[in-house]
C-alpha positions as CSV (number, residue, x, y, z in Angstrom):
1,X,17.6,-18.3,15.1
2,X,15.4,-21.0,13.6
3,X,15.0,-20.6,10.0
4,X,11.9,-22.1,8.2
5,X,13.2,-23.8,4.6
6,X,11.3,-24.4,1.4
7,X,12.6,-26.9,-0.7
8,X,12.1,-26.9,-4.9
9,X,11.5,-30.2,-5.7
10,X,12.3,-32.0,-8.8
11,X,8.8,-32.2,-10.1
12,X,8.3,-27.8,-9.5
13,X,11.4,-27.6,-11.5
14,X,10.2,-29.7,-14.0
15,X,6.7,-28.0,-14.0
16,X,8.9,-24.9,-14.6
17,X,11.0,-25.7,-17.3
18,X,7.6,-27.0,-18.9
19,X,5.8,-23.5,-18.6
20,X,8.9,-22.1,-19.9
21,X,8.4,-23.9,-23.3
22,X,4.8,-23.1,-23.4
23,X,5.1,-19.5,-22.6
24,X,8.4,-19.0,-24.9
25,X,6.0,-20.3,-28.1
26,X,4.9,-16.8,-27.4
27,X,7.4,-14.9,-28.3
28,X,6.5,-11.7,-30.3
29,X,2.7,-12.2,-30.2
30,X,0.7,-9.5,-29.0
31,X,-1.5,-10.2,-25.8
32,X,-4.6,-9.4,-27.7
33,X,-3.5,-12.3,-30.2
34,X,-5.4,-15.6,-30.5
35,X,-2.7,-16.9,-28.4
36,X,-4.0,-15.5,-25.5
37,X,-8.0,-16.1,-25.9
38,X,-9.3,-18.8,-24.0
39,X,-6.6,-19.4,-21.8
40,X,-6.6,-18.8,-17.6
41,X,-3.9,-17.3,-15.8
42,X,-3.2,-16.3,-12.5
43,X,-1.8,-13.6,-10.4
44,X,-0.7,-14.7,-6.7
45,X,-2.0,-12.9,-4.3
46,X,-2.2,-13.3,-0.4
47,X,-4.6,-13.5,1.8
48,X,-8.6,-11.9,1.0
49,X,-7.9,-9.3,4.0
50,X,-4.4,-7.8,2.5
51,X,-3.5,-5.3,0.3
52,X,-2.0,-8.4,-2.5
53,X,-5.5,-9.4,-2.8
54,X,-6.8,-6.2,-3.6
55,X,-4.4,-5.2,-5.9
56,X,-4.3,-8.6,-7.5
57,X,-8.0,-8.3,-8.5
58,X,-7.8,-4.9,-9.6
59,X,-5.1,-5.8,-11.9
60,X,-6.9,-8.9,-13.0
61,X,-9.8,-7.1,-13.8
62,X,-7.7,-4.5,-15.7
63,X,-5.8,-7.4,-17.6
64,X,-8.9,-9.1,-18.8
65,X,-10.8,-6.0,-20.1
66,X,-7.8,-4.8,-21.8
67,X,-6.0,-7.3,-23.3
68,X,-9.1,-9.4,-23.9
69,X,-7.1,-12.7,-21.5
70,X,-8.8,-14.6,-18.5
71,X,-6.8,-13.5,-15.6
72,X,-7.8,-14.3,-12.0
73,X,-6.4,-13.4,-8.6
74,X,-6.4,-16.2,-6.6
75,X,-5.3,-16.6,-2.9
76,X,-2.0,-17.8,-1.3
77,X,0.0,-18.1,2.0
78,X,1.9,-15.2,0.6
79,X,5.4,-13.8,-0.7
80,X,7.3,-17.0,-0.8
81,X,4.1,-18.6,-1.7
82,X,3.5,-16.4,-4.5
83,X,7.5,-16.7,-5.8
84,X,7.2,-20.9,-5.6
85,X,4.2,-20.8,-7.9
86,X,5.5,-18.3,-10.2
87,X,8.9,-19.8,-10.5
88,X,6.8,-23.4,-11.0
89,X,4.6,-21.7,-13.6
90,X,1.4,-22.1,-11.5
91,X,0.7,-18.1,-12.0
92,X,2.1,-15.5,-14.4
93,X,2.3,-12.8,-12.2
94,X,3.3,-12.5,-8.5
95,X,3.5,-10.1,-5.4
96,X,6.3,-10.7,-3.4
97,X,8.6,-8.4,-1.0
98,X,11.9,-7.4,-2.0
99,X,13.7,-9.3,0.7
100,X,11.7,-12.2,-0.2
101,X,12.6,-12.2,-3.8
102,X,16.3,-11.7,-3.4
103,X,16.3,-14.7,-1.2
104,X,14.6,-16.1,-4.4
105,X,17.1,-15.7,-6.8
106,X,19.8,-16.3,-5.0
107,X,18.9,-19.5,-3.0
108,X,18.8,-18.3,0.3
109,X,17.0,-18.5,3.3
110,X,13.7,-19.8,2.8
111,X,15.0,-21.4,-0.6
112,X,16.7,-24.5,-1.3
113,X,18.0,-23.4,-4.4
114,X,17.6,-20.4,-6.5
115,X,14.4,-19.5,-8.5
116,X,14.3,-18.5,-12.2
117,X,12.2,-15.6,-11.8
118,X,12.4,-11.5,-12.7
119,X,10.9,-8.7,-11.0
120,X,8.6,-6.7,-13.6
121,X,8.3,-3.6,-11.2
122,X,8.9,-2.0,-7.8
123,X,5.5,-1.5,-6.1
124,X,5.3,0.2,-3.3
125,X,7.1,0.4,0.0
126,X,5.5,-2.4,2.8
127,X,5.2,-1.8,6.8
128,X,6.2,-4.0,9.6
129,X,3.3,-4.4,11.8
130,X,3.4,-5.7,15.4
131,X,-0.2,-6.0,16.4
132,X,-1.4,-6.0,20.1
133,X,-4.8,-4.7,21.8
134,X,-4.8,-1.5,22.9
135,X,-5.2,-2.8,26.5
136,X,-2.3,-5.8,26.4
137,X,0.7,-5.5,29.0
138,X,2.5,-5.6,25.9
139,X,5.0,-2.7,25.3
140,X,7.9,-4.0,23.0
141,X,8.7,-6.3,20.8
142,X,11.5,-7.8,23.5
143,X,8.4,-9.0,25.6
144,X,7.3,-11.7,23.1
145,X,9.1,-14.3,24.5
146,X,6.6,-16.8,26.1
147,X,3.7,-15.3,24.3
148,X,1.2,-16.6,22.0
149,X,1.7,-14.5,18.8
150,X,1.7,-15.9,15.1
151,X,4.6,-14.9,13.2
152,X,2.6,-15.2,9.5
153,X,1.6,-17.9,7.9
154,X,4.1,-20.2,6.8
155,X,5.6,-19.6,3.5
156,X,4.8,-16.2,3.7
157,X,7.0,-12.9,3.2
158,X,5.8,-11.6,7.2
159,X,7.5,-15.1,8.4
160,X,10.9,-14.0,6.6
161,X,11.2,-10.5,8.4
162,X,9.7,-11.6,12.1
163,X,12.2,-13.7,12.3
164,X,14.4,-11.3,11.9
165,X,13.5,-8.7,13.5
166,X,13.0,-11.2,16.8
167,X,16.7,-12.0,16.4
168,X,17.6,-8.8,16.0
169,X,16.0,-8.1,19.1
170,X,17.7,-10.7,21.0
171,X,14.2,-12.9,21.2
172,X,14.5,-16.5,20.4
173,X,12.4,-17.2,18.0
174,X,11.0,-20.7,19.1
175,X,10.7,-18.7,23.0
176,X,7.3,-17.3,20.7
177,X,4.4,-19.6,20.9
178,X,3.6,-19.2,17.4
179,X,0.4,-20.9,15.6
180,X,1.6,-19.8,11.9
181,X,-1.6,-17.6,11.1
182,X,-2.4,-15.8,8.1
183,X,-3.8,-12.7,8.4
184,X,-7.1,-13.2,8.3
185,X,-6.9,-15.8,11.1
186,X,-5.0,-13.5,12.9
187,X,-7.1,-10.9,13.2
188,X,-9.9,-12.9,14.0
189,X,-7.7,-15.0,17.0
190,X,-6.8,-11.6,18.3
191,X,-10.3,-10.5,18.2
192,X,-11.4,-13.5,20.5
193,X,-7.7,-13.2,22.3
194,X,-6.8,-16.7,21.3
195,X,-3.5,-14.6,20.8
196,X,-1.9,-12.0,22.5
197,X,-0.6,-10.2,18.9
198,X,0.5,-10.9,15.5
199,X,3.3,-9.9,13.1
200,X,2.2,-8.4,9.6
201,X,4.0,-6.5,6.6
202,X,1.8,-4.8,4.1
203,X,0.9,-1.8,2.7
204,X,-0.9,1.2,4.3
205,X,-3.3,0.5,5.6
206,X,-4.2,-2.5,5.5
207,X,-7.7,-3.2,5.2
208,X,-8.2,-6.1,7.5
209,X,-6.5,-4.6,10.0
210,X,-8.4,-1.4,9.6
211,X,-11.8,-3.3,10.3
212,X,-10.5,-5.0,13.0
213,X,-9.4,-1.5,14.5
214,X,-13.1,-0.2,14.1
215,X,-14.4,-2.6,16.4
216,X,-11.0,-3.8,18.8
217,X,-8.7,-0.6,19.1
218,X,-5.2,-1.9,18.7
219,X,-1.6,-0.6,19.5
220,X,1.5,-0.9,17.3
221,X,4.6,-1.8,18.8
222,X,7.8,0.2,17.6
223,X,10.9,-1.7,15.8
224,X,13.6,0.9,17.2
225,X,16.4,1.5,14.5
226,X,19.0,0.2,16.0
227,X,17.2,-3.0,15.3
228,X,16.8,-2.3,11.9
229,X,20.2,-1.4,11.4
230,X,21.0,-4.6,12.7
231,X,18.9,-6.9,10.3
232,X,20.7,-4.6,7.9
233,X,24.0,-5.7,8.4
234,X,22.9,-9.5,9.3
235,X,20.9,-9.9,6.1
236,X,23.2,-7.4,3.9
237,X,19.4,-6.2,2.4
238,X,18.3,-2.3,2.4
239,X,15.5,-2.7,4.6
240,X,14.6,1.3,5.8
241,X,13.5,2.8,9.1
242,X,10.1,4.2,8.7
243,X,7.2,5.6,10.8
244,X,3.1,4.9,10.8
245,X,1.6,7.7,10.6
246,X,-0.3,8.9,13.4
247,X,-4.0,8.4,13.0
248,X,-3.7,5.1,11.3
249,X,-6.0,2.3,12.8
250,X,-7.0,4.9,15.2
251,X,-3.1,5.3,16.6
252,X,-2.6,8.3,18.6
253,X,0.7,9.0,17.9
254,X,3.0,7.9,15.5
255,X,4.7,4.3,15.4
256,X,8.6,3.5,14.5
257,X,9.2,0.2,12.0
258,X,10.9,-1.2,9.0
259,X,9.9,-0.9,5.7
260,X,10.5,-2.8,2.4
261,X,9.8,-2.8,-1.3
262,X,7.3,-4.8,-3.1
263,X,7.6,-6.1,-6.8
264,X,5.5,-7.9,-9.0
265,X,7.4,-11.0,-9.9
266,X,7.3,-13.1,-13.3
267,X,9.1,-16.5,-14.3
268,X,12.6,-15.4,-16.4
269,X,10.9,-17.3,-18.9
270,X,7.9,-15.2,-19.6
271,X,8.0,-13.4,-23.3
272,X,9.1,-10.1,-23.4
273,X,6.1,-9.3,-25.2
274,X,3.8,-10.5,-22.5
275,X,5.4,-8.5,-19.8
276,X,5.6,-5.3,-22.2
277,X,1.6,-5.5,-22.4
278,X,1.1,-6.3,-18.7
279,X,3.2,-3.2,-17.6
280,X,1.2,-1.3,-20.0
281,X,-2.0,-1.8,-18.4
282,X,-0.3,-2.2,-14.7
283,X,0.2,1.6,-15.3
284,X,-2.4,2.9,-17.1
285,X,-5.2,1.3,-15.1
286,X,-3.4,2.4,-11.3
287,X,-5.7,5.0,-10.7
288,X,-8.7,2.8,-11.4
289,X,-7.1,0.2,-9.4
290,X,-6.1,2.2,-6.5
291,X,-10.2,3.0,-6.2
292,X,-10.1,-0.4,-4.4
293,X,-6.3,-1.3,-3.6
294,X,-4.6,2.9,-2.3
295,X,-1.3,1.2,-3.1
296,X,-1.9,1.1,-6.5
297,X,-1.7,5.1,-6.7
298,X,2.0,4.8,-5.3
299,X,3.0,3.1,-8.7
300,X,5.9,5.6,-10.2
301,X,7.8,5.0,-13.4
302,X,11.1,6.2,-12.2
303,X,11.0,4.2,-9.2
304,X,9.8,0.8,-10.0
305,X,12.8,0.3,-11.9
306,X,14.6,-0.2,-8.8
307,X,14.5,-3.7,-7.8
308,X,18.2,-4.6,-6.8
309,X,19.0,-7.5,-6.5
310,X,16.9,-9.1,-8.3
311,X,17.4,-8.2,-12.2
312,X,14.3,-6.8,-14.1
313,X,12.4,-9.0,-16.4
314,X,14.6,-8.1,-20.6
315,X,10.5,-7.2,-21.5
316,X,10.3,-4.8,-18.7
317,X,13.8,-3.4,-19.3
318,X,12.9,-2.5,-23.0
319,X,9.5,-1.3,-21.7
320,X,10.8,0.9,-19.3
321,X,13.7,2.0,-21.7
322,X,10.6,2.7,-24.4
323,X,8.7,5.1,-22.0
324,X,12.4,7.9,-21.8
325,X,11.8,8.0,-25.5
């Protein structure tokens, strides 16, 4: 199997350390303090027809109301993306998928070395999507090889599990003709069928592909769990069988695949303080923000705790440990 690598250079880890300072002369100030007024910050997104970049704004939006900050969403290839700029202090906050992040922190697959960043909260589970027309010869996943499909855009999160799902199906990886497409690009090259399908993992649904279902009806293909079981023990990460429900993007039946956490990521450097006030207003804003981002509504307090293994930010472990009081 081919495995795409990222490597941290020097300067990102100096950039890093720097932020660190910065953001540790923080310490104990509240994020409605002077501190915070007239500065920018960022929260990495993905792509402007995903569920990150919904949620991202809506959280944005919530951030600068309430805590009186400039905070912007702002668009990016993705999970490892999103981790690399967060770890580089290029944004505060970050989406990233579980899998993605563990690699993270423990210098693994797509990383060079191990980034210095926390996970503030679990999310919300993401789905494997395998996207085909609803009239390609396509059937299963094994079928890809020889095909134009893009695998995600590269350094994102959907490059990290098509990969290994392909392997796990016995498909070489470089057999796929694969243009690295975001999914935006994707959905408009299947449109025109520049491609024959596309691998994506977000939540349910996703919007883009939801258009794109309005106008080209599209099929799923199944991830059976034996393969899953199989990235499983490759990978040694919980990734969980799962279905799509029937209905969704017009599907007449139900769909098998793989699902895995999300987490909003931080640097390890970030003041307690800061992400005690950002999980604050990540909860109660969720129901404004799921008006425009539905995965916001799955935020639960006794789940998002769960972010093994990749260690919770100190500030979100006291602000979790606040709320049982």
């Amino acid at each position: 199997m081919t495995t795409r690598r990222v490597t941290v250079s020097r300067r990102a880890g100096a950039v890093c350390a720097a932020a660190v300072v910065v953001l540790a002369a923080l310490v104990g100030c509240s994020p409605r303090a002077a501190d915070w007024a007239n500065e920018r910050y960022a929260i990495s997104g993905g792509g402007h027809d995903g569920v990150y970049d919904a949620y991202g704004t809506g959280l944005a939006t919530e951030l600068s109301s309430d805590l009186d900050v400039r905070m912007t969403a702002v668009e990016s290839a993705g999970s490892v993306d999103n981790l690399l700029r967060v770890s580089a202090g290029d944004a505060l906050l970050g989406f990233a998928q579980g899998d993605a992040a563990a690699d993270a922190v423990a210098g693994a697959g797509a990383f060079a070395e191990p980034l210095p960043v926390r996970a503030i909260a679990r999310l919300y589970d993401e789905y494997l999507h395998v996207v085909v027309r609803r009239d390609s010869d396509i059937d299963d996943i094994t079928e890809l090889a020889g095909r134009r499909v893009s695998l995600g855009a590269e350094n994102s999160g959907v490059t990290v599990i098509a990969a290994r799902v392909l392997d796990a199906a016995d498909v070489d990886v470089a057999s796929v003709d694969d243009p690295q497409l975001g999914l935006a690009a994707s959905i408009a090259a299947l449109e025109a069928s520049e491609i024959d399908g596309f691998f994506w993992v977000g939540g349910i649904p996703t919007p883009g592909i939801a258009e794109l279902a309005e106008t080209t009806p599209v099929r799923l293909l199944p991830v059976a769990q034996s393969w899953v079981n199989r990235v499983n023990e490759r990978y040694s990460y919980a990734y969980r069988p799962s279905d799509l429900p029937m209905g969704l993007y017009g599907l007449e039946a139900s769909e098998s695949t793989m699902a895995v956490p999300n987490y909003l990521v931080t640097a390890a450097g970030t003041p307690d303080a800061i992400v005690r006030d950002v999980l604050t207003v990540l909860f109660e804003s969720r129901a404004r923000i799921a008006d425009t981002a539905p995965a916001a509504a799955l935020l639960d307090r006794t789940q998002a705790i769960f972010t093994a293994p990749v260690p919770l930010h100190p500030g979100a472990v006291e602000y979790y440990r606040d709320q049982r009081d």
